[in-house]
N, C-alpha and C positions, 0 to 999 in steps of 0.2 A: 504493500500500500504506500508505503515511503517513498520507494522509486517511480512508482504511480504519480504520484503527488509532483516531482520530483521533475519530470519527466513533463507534464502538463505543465508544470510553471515555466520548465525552457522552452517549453512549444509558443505559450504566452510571450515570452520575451522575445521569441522569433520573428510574430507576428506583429509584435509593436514594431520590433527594429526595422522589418520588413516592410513594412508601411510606412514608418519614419523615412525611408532612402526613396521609398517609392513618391512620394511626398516632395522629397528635395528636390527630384527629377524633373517629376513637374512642374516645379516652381521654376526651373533652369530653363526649362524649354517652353513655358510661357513669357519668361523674358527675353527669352533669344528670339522669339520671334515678333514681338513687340517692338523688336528694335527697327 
């Protein structure tokens, strides 16, 4: 259950992190083409 637990929370933080980059991307390539 620990490693359960464990395991879900890195998944958790993957998905933040992963959407955090996917995130910056997009802000990159809204202002590159604004310009």
């Amino acid at each position: 259950m620990t490693v359960k637990l464990a395991c879900s929370d890195f998944v958790h933080s993957f998905l933040i992190f992963t959407f955090d980059v996917m995130g910056s991307y997009e802000m990159l390539l809204i202002s590159h083409y604004k310009r």
